[in-house]
C-alpha positions as CSV (number, residue, x, y, z in Angstrom):
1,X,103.0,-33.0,-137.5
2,X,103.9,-34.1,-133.8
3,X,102.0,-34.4,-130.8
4,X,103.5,-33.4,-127.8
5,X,101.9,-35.6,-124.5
6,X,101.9,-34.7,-120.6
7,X,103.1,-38.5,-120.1
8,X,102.9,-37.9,-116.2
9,X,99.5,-35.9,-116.1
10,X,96.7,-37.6,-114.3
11,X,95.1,-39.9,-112.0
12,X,96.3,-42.9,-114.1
13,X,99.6,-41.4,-115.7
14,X,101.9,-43.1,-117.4
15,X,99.8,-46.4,-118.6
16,X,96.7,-44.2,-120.1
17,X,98.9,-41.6,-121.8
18,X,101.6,-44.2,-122.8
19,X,98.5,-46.3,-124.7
20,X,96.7,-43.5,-125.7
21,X,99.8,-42.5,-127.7
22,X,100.5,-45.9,-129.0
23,X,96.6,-46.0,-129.9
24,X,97.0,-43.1,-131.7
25,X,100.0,-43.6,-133.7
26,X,98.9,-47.1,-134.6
27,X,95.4,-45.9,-135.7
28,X,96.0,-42.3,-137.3
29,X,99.4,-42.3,-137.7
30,X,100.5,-39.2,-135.9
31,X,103.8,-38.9,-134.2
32,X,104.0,-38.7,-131.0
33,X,106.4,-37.2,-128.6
34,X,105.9,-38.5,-124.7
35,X,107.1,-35.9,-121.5
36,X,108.1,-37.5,-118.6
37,X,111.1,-39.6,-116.3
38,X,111.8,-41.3,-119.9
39,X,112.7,-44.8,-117.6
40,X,109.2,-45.0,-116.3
41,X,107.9,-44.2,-119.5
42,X,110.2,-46.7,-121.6
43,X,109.0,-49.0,-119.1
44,X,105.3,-48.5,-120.0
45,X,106.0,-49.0,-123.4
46,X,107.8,-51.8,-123.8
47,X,104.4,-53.3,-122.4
48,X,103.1,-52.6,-126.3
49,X,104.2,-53.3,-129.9
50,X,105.4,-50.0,-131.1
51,X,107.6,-51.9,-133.9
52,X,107.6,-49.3,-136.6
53,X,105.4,-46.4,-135.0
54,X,106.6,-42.9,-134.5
55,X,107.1,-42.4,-131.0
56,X,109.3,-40.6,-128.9
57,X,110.4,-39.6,-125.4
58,X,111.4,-36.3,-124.1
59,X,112.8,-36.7,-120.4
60,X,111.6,-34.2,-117.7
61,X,112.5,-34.8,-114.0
62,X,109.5,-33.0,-112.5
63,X,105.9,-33.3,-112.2
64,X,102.9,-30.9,-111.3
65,X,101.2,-32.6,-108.7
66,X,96.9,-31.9,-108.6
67,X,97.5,-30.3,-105.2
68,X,99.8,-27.5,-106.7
69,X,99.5,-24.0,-107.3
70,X,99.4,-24.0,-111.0
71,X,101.1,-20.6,-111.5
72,X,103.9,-21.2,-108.9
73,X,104.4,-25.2,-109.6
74,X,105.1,-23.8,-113.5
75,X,107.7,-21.0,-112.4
76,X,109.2,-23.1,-109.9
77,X,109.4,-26.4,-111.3
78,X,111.4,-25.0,-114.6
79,X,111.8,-29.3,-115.8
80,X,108.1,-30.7,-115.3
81,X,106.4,-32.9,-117.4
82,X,103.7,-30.0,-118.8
83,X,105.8,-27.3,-119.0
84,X,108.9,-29.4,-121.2
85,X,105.7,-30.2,-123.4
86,X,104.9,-26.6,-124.1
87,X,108.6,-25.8,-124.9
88,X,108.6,-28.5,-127.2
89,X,105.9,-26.7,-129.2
90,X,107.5,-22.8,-128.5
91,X,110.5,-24.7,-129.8
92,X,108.5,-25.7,-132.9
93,X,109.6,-29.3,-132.3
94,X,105.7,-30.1,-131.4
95,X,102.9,-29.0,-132.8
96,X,100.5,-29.7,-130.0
97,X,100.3,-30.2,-126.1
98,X,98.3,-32.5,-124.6
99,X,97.8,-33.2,-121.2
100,X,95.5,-35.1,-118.2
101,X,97.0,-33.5,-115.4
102,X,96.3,-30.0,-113.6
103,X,94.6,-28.1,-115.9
104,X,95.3,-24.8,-113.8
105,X,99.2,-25.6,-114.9
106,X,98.1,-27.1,-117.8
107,X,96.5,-23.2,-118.5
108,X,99.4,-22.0,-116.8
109,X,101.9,-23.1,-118.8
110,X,100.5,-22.6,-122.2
111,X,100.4,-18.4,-121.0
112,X,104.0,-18.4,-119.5
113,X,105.8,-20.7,-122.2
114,X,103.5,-20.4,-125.0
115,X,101.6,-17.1,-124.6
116,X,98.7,-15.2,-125.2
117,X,97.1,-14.4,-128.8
118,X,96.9,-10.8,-129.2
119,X,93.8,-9.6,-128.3
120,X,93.2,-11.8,-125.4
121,X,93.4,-11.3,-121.7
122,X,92.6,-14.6,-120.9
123,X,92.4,-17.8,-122.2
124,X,89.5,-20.1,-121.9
125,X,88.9,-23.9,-122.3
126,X,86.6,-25.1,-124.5
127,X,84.4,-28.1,-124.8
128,X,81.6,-29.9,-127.3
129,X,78.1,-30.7,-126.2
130,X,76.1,-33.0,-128.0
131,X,72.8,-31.4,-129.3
132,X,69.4,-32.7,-130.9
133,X,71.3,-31.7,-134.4
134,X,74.7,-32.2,-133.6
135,X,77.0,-30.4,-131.6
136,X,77.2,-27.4,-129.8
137,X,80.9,-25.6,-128.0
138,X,80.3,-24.0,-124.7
139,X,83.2,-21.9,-123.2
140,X,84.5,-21.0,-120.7
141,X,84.6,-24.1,-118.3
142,X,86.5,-23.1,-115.5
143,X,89.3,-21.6,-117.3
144,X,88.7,-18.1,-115.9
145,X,86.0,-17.7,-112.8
146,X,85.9,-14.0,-112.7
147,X,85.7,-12.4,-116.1
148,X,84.8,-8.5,-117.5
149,X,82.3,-7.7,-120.2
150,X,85.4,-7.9,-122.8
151,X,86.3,-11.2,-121.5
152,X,82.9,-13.1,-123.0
153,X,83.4,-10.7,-126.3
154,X,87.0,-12.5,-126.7
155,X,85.4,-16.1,-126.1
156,X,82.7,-15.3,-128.0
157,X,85.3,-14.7,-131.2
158,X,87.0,-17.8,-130.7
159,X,84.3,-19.7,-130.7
160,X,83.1,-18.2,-133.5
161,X,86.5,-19.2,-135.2
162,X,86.7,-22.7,-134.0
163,X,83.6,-23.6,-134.8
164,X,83.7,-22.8,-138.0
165,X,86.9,-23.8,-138.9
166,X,87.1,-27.1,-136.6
167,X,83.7,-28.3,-136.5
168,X,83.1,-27.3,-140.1
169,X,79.5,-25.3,-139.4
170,X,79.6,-22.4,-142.1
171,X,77.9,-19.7,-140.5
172,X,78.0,-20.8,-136.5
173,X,74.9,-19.3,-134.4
174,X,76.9,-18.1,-131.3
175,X,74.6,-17.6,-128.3
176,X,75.4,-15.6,-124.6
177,X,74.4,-18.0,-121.3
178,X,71.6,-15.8,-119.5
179,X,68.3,-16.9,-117.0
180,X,66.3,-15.8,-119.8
181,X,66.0,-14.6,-123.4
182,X,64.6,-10.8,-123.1
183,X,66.6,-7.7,-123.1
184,X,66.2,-7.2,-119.6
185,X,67.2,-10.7,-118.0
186,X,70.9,-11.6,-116.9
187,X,73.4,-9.6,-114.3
188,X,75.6,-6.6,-115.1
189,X,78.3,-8.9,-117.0
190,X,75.9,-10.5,-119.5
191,X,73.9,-7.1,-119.9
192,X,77.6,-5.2,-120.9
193,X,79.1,-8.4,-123.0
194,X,75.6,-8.6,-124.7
195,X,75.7,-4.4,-125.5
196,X,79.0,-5.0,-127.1
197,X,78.0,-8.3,-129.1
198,X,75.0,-7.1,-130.8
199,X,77.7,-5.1,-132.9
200,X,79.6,-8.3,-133.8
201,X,80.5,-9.4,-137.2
202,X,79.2,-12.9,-137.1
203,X,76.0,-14.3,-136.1
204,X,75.1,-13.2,-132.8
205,X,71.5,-14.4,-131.6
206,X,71.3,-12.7,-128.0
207,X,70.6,-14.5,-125.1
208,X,70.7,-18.0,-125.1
209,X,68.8,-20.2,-122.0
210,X,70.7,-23.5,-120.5
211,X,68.4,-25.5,-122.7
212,X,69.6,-24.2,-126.1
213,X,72.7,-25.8,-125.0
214,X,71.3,-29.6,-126.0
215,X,68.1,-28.5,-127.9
216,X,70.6,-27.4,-131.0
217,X,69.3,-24.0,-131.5
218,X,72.9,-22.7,-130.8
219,X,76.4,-23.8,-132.0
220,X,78.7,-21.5,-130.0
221,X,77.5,-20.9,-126.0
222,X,79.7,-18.7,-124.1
223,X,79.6,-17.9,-120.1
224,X,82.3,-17.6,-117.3
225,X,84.4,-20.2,-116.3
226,X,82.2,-20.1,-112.9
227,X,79.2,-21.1,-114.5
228,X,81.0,-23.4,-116.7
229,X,82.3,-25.6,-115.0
230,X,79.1,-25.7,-113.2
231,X,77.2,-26.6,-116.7
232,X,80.1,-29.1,-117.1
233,X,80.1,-31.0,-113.8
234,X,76.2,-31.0,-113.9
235,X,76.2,-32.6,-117.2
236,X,78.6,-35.2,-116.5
237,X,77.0,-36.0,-113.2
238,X,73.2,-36.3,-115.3
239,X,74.6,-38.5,-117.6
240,X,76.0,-41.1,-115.3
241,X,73.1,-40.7,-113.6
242,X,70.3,-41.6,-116.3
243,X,72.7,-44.4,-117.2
244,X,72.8,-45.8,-114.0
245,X,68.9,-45.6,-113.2
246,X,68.3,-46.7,-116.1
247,X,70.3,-49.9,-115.8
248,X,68.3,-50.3,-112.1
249,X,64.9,-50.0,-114.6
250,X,66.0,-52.5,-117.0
251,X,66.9,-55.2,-114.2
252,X,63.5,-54.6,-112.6
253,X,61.7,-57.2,-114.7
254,X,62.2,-60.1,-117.4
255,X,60.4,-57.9,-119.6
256,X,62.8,-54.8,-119.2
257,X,65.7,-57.3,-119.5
258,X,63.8,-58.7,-122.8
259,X,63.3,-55.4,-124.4
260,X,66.9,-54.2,-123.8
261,X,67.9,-56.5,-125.9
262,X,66.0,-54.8,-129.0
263,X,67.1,-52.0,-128.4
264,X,70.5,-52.1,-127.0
265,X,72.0,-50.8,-130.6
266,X,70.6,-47.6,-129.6
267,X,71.7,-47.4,-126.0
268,X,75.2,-48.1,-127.3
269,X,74.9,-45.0,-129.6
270,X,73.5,-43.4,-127.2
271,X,76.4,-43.8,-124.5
272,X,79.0,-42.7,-127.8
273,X,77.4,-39.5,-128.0
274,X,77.2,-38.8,-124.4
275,X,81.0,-40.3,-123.7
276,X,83.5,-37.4,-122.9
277,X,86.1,-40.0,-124.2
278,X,84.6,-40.1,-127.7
279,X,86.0,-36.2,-127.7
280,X,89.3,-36.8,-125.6
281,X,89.8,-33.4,-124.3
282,X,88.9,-29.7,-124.0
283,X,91.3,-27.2,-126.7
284,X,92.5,-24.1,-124.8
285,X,91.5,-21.4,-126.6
286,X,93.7,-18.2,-127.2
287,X,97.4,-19.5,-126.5
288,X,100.0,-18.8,-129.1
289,X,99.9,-22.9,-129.6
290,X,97.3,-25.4,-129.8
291,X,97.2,-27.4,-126.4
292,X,94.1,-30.7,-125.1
293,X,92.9,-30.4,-121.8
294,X,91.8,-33.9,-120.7
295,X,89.6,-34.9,-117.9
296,X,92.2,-36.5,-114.5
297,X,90.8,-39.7,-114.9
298,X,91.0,-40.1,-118.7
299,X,91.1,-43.5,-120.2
300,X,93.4,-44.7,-122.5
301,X,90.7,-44.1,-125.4
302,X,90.5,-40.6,-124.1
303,X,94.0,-39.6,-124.5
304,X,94.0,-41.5,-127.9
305,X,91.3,-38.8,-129.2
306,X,92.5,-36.2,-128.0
307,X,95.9,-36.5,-129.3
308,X,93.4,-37.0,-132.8
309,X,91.5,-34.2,-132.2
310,X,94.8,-31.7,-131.1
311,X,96.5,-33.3,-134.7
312,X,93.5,-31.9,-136.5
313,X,93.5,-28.7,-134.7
314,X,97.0,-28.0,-135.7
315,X,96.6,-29.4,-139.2
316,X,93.5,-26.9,-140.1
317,X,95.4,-23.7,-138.8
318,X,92.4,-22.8,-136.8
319,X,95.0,-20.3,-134.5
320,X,96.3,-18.9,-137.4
321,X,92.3,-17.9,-138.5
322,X,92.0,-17.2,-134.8
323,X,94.4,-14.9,-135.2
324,X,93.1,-12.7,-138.0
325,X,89.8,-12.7,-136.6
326,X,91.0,-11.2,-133.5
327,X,93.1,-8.3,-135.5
328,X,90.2,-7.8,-137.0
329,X,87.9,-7.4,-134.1
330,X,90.6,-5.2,-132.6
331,X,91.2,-2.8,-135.6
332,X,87.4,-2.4,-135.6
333,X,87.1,-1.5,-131.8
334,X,89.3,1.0,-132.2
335,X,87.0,3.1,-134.1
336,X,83.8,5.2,-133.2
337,X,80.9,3.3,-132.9
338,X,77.5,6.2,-133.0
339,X,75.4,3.1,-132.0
340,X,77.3,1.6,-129.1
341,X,75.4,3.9,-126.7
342,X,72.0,3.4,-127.4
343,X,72.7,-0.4,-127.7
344,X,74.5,-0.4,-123.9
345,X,71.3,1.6,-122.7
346,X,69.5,-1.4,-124.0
């Protein structure tokens, strides 16, 4: 399997993606195509041994800028970076996109080039949480600001499927984002995505509060991209921000300073479960492809695990179970449900 990467995406494009790759095909031995002006990128990578490692470059002459409209920037710039990398996987020359730079063309390009699964309007990106038991996927992020009812039902399935087939949890506990547990709490979409779920085939547990989020009682949050990416920023900002006060704490005194050095084991694990990078990027759920959304400012350890982490994806055929699920969800709709209006009075 190859690994298709953005080499031009992102605040710090080529050197991160350029070591990233050569991280990743050194470590886990994937092969790795790079997108971009192939002499900047031959440039980069002469900077690193890559005797004997399975890389390549694809050359594109264009590159989505983080000020461009995502939707026009892919139509009109036919030969960027992002858009060659999804062609590369249409083509079936890739297996998997990965990519730092705008995530709206990022998005953009996997619906144009790559497609929609049947059974979804949109497609929504897709991140892991740590929890008090392991891990939890929330989705959407800011893939999609303004859904419909239907919208959640479809992220709700594919998280379903991922998480079962990615993450490996057996029977995931998928929960809907609300400002409270009972019946009567949320707005008019959660109240008409939350009728229709209660009818799902897979374990459905209701309303879920921001808190089940961390405390593990969930594996599968879903909400719109709106809130998302407000639940994403906020957690990003609160974990830089504990770290940072408590770094202040620890230099207040000789004692603090003393006592870190007990228990700075557990700090470090602590930062590795916290650290985006640890999980390289966010999948984007619902294309007819498997394509890493990475944070702008990635790292070069970033890009490395995501291009790990997309590998996997492709290797488990989580799409193809995707897939069935969502055939299955729509053959099912399609009949009469007696029940449906008693729950949506609910």
């Amino acid at each position: 399997m190859r690994v298709a990467v953005d080499g031009m995406g992102g605040d710090n494009a080529p050197a991160v993606e350029v070591e990233g790759a050569v991280g990743a095909a050194r470590e886990f031995g994937i092969a790795v195509t790079l997108v971009g002006d192939s002499d900047t990128l031959r440039r980069e990578l002469d900077k690193h041994h890559c005797a004997g490692l399975d890389i390549s470059i694809v050359h594109a002459s264009e590159v989505v800028g983080m000020h461009d409209s995502a939707s026009d920037a892919i139509r009109r710039k036919r030969d960027s970076s992002i858009r060659i990398a999804c062609e590369l996987v249409k083509d079936g020359k890739a297996d998997a996109v990965v990519s730092a730079g705008n995530s709206g063309a990022t998005m953009a390009a996997g619906m144009f080039v790559l497609g929609r699964m049947k059974g979804i309007d949109r497609p929504a990106i897709a991140t892991i949480f740590p929890n008090l038991r392991g891990k939890t996927l929330v989705l959407d992020v800011g893939g999609n600001v303004d859904c419909k009812p239907q919208n959640l039902v479809q992220f709700a399935l594919m998280g379903e499927v991922y998480a079962k087939y990615f993450m490996d949890i057996k029977n995931p506990r998928v929960g809907l984002l609300s400002n409270g547990e009972e019946e009567c709490k949320g707005n008019e979409l959660t109240r008409e995505a939350n009728a229709i779920l209660r009818g799902a085939s897979f374990n459905y547990l209701g309303y879920v509060e921001g808190r089940d989020i961390f405390n593990g009682s969930a594996d599968v949050v879903v909400f719109d991209g709106f809130v998302g990416n407000i639940v994403l920023k906020l957690s990003e900002g609160l974990v830089e921000a504990v770290g940072k006060m408590l770094k202040q704490e620890i230099k207040q005194s000789l004692l603090s300073k003393i006592g870190y050095l007990f228990v700075r084991r557990a700090f470090r694990n602590f930062r590795k479960k916290v650290d985006y990078s640890e999980y390289g990027g966010a999948p984007l759920l619902g294309i007819n492809g498997v394509g890493m959304i990475c944070h702008v400012g990635s790292s070069a350890k970033a890009i490395k695990n995501a291009i790990r982490f997309a590998h996997e994806y492709a290797r488990k055929g989580v799409n193809q179970k995707m897939a069935e699920k969502l055939q299955h969800y729509i053959t099912l709709s399609k009949q009469p449900r007696e029940d449906m209006k008693d729950t949506a009075a609910c």
